[in-house]
N, C-alpha and C positions, 0 to 999 in steps of 0.2 A: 386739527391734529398735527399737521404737516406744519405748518405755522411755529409749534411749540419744538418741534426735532431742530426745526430751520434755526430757532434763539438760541439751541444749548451750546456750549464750550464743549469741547471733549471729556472731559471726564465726568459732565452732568452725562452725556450721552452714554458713556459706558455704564457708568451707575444706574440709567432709566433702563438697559436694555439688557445686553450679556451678563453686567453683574449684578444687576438686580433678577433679573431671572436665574441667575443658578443661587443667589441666595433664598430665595422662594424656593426651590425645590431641595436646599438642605435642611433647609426649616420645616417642608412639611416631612421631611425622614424623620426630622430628630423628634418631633412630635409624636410621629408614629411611634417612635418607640421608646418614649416617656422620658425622652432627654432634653427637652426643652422647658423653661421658665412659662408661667403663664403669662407672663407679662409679655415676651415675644410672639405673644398669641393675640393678645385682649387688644392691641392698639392699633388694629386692622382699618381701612375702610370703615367696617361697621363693628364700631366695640361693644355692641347691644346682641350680637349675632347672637345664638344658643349653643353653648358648648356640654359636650360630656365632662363630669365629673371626674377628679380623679379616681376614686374608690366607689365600686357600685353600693347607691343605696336609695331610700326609695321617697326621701324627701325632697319636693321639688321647692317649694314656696315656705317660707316662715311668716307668720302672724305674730309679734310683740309686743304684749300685753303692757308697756311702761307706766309703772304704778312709781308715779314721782312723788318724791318728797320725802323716801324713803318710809313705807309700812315695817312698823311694829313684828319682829317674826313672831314674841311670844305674847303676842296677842293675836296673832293670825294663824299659824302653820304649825309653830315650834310650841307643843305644849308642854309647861313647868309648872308640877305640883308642888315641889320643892321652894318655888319663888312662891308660892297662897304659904306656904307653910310660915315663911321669911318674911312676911309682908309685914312692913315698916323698922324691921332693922338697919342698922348701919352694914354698909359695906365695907368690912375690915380693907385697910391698902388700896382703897378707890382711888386714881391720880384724876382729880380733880378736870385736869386739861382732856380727857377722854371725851368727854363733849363739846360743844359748842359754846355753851353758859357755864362758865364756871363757878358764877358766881351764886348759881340755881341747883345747887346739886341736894337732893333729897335720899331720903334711905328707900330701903328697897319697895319694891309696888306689886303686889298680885296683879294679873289680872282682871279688866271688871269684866269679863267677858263668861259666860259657861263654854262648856267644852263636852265633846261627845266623839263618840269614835264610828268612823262610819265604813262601807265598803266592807268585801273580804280579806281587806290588807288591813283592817281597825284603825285603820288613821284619824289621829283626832284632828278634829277642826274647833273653830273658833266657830260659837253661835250665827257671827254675821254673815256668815257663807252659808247658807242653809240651801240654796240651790247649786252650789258649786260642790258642798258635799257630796250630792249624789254623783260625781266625776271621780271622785279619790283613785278607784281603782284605775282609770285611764291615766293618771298621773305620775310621771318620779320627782321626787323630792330632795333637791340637795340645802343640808339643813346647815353646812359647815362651812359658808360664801363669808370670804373677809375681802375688803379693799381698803388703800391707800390714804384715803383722807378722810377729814370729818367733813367737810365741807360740801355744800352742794355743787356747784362748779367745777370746781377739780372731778369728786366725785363721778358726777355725770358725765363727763368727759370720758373718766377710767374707764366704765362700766361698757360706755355706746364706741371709744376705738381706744383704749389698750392704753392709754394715758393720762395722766390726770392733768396734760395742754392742752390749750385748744389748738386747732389746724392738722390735727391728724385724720384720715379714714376713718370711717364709723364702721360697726359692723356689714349694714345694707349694705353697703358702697361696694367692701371687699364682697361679698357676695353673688351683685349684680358684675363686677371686676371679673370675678373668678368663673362665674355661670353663664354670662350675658342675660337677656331676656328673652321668655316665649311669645310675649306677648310686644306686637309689632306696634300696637297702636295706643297701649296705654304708657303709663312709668315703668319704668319696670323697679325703683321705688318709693314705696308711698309715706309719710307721713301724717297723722292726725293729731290735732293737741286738742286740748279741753275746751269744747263749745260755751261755757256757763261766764263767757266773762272774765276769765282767772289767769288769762295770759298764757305767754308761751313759758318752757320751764325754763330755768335759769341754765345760758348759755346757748339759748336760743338755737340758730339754726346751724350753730358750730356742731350741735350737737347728732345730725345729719347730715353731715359736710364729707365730702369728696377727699379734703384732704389735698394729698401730691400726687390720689389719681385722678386719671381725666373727669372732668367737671360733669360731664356724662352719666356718671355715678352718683351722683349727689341726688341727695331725699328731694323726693316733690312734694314740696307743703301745699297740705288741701285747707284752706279758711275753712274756718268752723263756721262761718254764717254770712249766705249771698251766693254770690259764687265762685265755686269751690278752687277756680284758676281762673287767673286773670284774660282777658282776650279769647276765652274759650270760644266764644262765636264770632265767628270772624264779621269786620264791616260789609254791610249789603250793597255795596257797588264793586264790592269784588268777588267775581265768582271762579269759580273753582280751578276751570283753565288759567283766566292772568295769575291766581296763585298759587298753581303747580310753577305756572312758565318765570316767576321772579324767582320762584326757589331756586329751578334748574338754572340760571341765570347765575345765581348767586354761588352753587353749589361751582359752577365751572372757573368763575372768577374765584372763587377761594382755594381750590384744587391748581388754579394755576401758577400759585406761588412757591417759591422751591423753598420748602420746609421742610426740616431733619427732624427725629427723635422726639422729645418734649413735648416738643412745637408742633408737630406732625399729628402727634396723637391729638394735644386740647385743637389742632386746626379741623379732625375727625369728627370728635365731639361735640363741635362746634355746629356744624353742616350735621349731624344727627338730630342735636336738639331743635333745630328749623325743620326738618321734615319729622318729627315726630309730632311736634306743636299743631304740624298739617293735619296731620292722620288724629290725633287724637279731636278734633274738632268737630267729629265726625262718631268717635268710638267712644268719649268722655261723658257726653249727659248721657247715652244709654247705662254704662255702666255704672254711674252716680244714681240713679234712678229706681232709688228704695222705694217708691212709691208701688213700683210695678209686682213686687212679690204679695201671693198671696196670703190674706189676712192671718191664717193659721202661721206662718212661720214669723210674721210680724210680731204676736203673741207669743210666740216660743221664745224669742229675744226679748219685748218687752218693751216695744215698742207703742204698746197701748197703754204703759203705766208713764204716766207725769215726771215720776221721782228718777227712772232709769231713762227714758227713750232717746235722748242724748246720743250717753253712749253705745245702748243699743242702736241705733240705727249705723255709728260708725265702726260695728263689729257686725253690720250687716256688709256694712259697705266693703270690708278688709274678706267679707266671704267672697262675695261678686269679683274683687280684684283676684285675688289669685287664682279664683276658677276663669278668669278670661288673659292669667299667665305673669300674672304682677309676681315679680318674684320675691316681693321685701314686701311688709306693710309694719308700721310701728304705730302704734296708738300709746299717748298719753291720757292718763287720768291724772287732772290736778294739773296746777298752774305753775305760777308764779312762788308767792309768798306764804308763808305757814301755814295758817287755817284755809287758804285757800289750794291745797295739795294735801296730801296724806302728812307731812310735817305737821307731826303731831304734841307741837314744843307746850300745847295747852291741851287740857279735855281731852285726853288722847281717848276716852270712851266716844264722846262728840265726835271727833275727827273720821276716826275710824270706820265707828256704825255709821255715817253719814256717806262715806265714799264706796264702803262696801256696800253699801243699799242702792247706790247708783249702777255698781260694775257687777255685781252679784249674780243676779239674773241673763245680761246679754252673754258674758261671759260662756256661762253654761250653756245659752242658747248656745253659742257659736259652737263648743263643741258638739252639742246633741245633734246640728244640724252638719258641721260637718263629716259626724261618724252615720249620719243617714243618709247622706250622698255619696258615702263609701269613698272618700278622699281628704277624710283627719289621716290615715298612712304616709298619705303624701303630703300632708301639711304640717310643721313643727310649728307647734302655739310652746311660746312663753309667755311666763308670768312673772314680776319682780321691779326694784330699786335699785337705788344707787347704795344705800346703805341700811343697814335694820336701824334699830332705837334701844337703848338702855334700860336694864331691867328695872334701877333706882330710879325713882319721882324725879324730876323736875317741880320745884316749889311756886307754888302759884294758888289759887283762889280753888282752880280747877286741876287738880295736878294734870302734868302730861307725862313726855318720855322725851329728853334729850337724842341725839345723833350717836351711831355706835356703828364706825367701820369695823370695828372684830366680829360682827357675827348677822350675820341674816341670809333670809332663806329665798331661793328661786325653785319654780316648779316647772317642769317639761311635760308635753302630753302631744303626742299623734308623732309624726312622722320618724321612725327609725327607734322608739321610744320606749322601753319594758314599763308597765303598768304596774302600780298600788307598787315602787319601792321607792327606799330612804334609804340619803346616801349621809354620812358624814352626822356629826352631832357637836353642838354645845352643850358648855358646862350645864350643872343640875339647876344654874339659873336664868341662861339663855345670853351670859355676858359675851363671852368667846369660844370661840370655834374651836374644840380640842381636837375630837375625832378625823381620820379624813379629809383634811381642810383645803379648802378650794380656791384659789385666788381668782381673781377677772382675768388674769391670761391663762387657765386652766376653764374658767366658762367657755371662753371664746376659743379656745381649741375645742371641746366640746361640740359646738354649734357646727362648728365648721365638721367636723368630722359627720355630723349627723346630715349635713349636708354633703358630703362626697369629696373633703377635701383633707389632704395632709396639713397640718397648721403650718409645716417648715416649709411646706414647698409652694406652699400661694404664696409666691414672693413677687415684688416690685423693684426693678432697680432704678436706683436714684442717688445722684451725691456719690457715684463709686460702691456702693451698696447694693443685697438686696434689704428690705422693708419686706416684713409682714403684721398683719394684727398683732400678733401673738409675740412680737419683738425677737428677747431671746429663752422666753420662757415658755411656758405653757404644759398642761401633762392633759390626757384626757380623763374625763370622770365614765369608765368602761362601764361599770356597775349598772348605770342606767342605760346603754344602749342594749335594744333587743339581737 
């Protein structure tokens, strides 16, 4: 210690001691009294630490349902009798370029789906949900979601951090940023993508990415099959003392170097993710460890059926995670490329009934079991895309539904959330969002708010700026917070 006063110059010496302590004590004033940036908070020693919200509320953890490839609203959520009535006319004034295929543009398409209305709020559903139906009333609905591109890339970008680049923050990221984590010895957040072979979704791990915050933040991608993180068991000739004692080692050698700002924080984050790597070695296959529930809740999710147990098991696993403090979990359904995600540019009856028969069932478990543990309150589950689908055919053998950023639908349920309402509406045939209408920096203010936070004021500064999710937009959708 002495060693390191004896190397500084004077002005490092005043910086490490008088002026670095009285700037720690105006910083923890200004904090105290809600005059301080989160960012002069989050780049501490431990940027993982647990922080109070700004706004009290009672969601700790989000669960995100990411149904890629973009789902169909008015064959899933948004029901249009209007469109059965219209089924195979022309669309007067359609611009061709509104989808992806221009060259595939077909007249209008019913439904092949029936439809029922369920709950004390009569919300109709789509046939393929027939166990997610019995949830309606735990749910709000915003039916009036447009985004920025047709494309899946851009798209998926806009939706997961507020742009349609990649290299931006993702939602988790600001999150775990703004919150820190409870939980000392897991992620604090988790990603899942589609176990069946179908790849990751287009844009890959951009789509999980830290961004310009510290790297700390960035989604921990679990493998769908093996093991679920690489190195999880550490080598057998080293035990636990030499790999405490290289960390501490490492952790002094890194701490010894005179780093400012930027550098200072990813040098934090750095020496976090090596001692969490420790700890989770330890705390990772128990709480990966779906074997160990028993068989009744196994069968509540559906983990005994063939067709679902997939993703039931990894909407078992996102239950395990946040009740031992994971603050983020995102689960994809669906890959890669078209038929292999809800991209339903063929058969969009196939497509659809096929991925909802997969997630139908775990889903519902996930909330049945989280509202009988008495902490769906404190858990925000969503569900949703990057983009909804076109009310006109797509021409093919099999008709499908082309890409349609003007309209599709997301649904919220547990933490912070009013139950059985709809917010916002599309036209009488499901093309665009007239009513109410929501953009992705109006979700993501949303979220965040349901989470305890002002969207203007989780700010990051960087480049002379602050940076938030929310850019310089955003409105909240009030209507569904209870």
């Amino acid at each position: 210690m002495w060693t390191d006063f004896l190397s500084m110059n004077r002005r490092e010496m005043f910086r490490k001691s008088g002026a670095g302590a009285g700037l720690l004590g105006l910083a923890g004033l200004l904090k105290d009294g809600g005059l301080v940036a989160p960012s002069l908070i989050a780049d501490g020693p431990d940027p993982l630490a647990p922080r109070v919200p700004q706004l009290p509320v009672k969601a700790k953890s989000v669960i995100w349902l990411f149904v890629n490839g973009g789902p169909s609203q008015v064959d899933t959520w948004d029901y249009k009798p209007e469109l059965a009535k219209r089924d195979g006319m022309e669309l007067n004034g359609f611009d061709n370029n509104t989808g992806f295929f221009t060259n595939a543009v077909g007249p209008l398409m019913k439904s092949p789906f029936n439809w029922k209305q369920h709950g004390q709020s009569g919300t109709w559903v789509s046939e393929i949900f027939p166990h997610l139906a019995e949830h309606t009333d735990k749910m709000a609905f915003v039916h009036s979601c447009h985004t920025e591109s047709n494309n899946h890339s851009p798209a998926l970008f806009m939706i997961n951090t507020g742009s349609t680049r990649m290299g931006w923050p993702c939602v988790g990221s600001w999150l775990t940023y703004g919150l820190g984590s409870e939980s000392r010895n897991l992620p604090s957040f988790v990603v899942m993508s589609d176990p069946l072979d179908r790849g990751l979704p287009k844009g890959h791990a951009s789509n999980w990415g830290a961004g310009f915050l510290p790297s700390v933040h960035q989604g921990t991608w679990l493998r769908p099959k093996g093991n679920p993180i690489d190195n999880l068991n550490p080598p057998q000739e080293l035990n636990p003392d030499n790999q405490r004692a290289q960390l501490d080692l490492l952790a002094k050698l890194n701490r010894s170097q005179n780093v400012r700002s930027a550098a200072e924080a990813e040098l934090n984050a750095r020496i976090e993710s090596y001692e969490l790597a420790f700890r989770m070695q330890s705390a990772a296959p128990e709480a990966f460890n779906i074997e160990s529930e028993p068989d009744h809740i196994k069968k509540l999710y559906g983990l005994d059926q063939d067709h679902c147990k997939h993703f039931a098991g990894q909407c078992m696993m996102a239950r395990r995670m946040v009740e031992r403090g994971v603050r983020c979990v995102q689960i994809y359904s669906g890959g890669m490329e078209n038929q292999r995600s809800w991209d339903g540019h063929q058969d969009i009856a196939g497509n659809h009934q096929g991925f909802a028969r997969e997630t139908d069932q775990p889903i519902a478990g996930l909330l049945s079991d989280l509202e009988q543990r008495g902490v769906l309150d404190e858990t925000l589950v969503i569900w949703g895309g990057e983009f909804g689908r076109l009310p006109i055919s797509q021409k093919g053998n099999n008709p499908g539904r082309d890409h349609n950023p003007h309209a599709f639908t997301y649904w919220f349920a547990g933490g912070g959330v009013k139950g059985g309402v709809h917010h916002g509406s599309t036209d009488e045939i499901g093309f665009k969002a007239v009513d109410d209408r929501v953009s992705v920096n109006d979700l993501h203010a949303t979220i965040l708010r349901l989470m305890g936070f002002d969207h203007e004021k989780l700010t990051y500064f960087m480049n002379g700026r602050d940076f938030r999710l929310t850019d310089v937009a955003g409105e909240v959708v009030q209507s569904i917070i209870a």
